[in-house]
C-alpha positions as CSV (number, residue, x, y, z in Angstrom):
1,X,81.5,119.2,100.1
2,X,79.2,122.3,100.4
3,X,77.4,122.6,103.6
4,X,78.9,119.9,104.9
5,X,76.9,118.1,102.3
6,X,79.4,115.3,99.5
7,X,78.6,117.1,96.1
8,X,80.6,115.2,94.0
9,X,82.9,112.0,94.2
10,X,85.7,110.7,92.1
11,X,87.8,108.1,91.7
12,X,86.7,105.0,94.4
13,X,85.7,102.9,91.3
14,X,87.4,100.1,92.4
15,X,89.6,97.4,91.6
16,X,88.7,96.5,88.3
17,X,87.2,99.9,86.5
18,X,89.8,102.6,88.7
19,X,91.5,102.4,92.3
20,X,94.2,105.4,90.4
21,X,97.2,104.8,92.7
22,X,95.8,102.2,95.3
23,X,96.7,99.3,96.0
24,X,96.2,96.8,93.3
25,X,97.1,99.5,91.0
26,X,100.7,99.9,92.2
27,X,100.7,96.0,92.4
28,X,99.5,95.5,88.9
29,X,102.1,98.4,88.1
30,X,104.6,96.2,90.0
31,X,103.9,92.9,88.4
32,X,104.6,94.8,84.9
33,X,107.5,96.3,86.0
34,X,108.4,92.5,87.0
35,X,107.7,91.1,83.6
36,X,109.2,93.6,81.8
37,X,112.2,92.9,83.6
38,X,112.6,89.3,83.0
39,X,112.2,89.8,79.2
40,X,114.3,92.5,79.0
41,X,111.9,95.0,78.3
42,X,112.4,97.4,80.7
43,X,114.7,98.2,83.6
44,X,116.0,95.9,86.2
45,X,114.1,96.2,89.6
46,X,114.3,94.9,92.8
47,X,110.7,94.5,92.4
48,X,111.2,91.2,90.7
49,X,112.8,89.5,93.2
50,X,110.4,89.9,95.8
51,X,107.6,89.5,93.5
52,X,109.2,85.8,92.3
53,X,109.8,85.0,95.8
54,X,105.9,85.9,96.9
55,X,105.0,83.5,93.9
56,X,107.6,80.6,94.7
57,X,108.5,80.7,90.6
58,X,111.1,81.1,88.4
59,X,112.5,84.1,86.9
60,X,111.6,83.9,83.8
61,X,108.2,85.6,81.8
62,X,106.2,82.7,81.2
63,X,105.9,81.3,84.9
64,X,105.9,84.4,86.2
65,X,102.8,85.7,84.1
66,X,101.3,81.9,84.8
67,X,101.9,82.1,88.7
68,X,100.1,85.7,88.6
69,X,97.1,84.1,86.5
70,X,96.7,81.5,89.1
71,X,95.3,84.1,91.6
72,X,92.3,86.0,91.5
73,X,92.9,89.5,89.9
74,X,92.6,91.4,93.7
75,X,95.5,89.4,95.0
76,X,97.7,91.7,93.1
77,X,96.7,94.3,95.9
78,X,98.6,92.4,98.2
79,X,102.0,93.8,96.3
80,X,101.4,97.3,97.3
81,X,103.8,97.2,100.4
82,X,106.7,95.7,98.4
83,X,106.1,98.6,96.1
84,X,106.3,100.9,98.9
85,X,109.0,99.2,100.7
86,X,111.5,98.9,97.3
87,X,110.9,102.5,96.9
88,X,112.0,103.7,100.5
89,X,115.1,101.5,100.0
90,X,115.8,103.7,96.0
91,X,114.7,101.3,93.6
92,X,114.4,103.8,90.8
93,X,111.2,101.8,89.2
94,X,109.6,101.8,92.8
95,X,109.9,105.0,93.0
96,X,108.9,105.9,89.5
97,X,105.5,103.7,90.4
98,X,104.8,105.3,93.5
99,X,105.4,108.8,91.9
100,X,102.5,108.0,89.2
101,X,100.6,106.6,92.3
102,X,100.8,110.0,93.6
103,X,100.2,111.6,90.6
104,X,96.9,109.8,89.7
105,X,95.6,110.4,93.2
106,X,96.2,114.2,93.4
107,X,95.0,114.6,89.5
108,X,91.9,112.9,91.1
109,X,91.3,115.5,93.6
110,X,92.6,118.2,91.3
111,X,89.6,117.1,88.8
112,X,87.2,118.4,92.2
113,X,88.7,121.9,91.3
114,X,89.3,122.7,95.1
115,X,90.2,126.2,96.0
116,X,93.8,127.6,96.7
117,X,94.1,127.4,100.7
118,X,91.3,125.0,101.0
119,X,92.0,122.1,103.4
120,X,92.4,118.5,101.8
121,X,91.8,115.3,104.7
122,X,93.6,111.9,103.7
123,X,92.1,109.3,105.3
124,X,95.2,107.0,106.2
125,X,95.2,103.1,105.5
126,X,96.3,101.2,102.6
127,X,99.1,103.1,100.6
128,X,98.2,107.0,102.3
129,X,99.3,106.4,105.5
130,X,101.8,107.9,107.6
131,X,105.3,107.4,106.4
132,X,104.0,105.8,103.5
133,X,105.9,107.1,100.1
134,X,102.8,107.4,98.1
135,X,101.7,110.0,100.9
136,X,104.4,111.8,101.2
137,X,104.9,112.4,97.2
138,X,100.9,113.2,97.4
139,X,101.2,115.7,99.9
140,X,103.8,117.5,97.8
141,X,101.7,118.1,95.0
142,X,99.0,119.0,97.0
143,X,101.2,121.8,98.6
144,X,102.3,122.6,95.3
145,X,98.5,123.1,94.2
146,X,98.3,125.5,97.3
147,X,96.0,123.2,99.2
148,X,96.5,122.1,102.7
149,X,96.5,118.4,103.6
150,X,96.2,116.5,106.8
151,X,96.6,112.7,107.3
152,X,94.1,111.4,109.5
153,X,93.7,107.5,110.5
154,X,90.1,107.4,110.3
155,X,87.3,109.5,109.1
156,X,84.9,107.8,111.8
157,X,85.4,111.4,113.9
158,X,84.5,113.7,110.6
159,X,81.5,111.4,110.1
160,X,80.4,111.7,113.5
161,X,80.7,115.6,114.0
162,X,79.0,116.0,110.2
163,X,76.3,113.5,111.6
164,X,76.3,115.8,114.8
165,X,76.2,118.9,112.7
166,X,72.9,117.2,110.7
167,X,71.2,116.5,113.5
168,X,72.1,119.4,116.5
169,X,73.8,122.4,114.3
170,X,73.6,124.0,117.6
171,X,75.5,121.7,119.7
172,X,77.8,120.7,117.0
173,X,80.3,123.5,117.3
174,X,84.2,123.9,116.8
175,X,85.2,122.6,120.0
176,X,82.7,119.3,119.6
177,X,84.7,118.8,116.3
178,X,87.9,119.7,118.3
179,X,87.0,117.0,120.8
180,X,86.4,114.4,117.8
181,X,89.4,114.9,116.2
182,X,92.1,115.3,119.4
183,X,94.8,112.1,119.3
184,X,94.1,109.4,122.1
185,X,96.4,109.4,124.6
């Protein structure tokens, strides 16, 4: 943003053409993990388990790719806490998945070219919210980059003091945007 004016976005293509470490990506990321488990492909995960269990199939490649089939391709979004939950309990693929999930995001933002110091707001839901792995892995590399993030659980406040700001630059002031943005008590 310049001027409180969005410049340029990245990312936020969605399901099919992007979501970089969202949701159906790290369940799509899961479900591959699965299959490459159950024909020996790839490492054994605790991913598979859960996944089979969510599918009601057997653990083997063929059902298991025919089960995931069945659904339409956003169900897989609905994976992305089992991700998150393997990985907070060690599963070394979990993890592995929810480090690339932080890695796309924060290459994302890095592609914005942000300057050292300047401040980064995550808008939490889905897989960056508080105490979420993904979020915490992403706010590492963001520190890294030198930029500063904060977790926020919804960008209605920002919008309405940039809104404010468009319409009253007067009125709009640091402590109207201090009001906005205080926690509910």
């Amino acid at each position: 943003m310049k001027g409180n004016r969005l410049l340029r976005c990245v990312g936020g293509a969605g399901w099919l053409l992007g979501d970089e470490g969202g949701g159906f990506w790290l369940g799509r990321e899961a479900v591959r993990a699965a299959v490459a488990d159950t024909d020996g492909s790839g490492p054994t995960t605790k991913l598979t388990d859960q996944i089979i269990g969510v599918l009601d199939c057997t653990r083997e490649r063929d059902p298991l790719l025919n089960a995931v089939y069945e659904r339409p391709p956003i169900w897989l979004a609905s994976l992305a806490p089992i991700v998150t939950a393997a990985a907070v309990c060690g599963d070394p693929v979990s993890l592995s998945i929810v480090d690339n999930a932080a890695r796309a995001l924060a290459l994302l933002l890095e592609s914005l070219h942000p300057e050292t110091g300047q401040p980064v707001v995550l808008i939490g839901g889905g897989v960056v919210s508080a105490g979420s792995p993904v979020a915490d892995r992403l706010a590492v590399r963001l520190a890294a980059a030198g930029l500063v993030s904060t977790l926020v659980q919804s960008g209605a406040p920002g919008a309405t003091w940039l809104a404010l700001l468009e319409a009253r630059p007067d009125d709009a002031g640091a402590d109207v945007h201090a009001r906005l943005v205080a926690p509910r008590t």
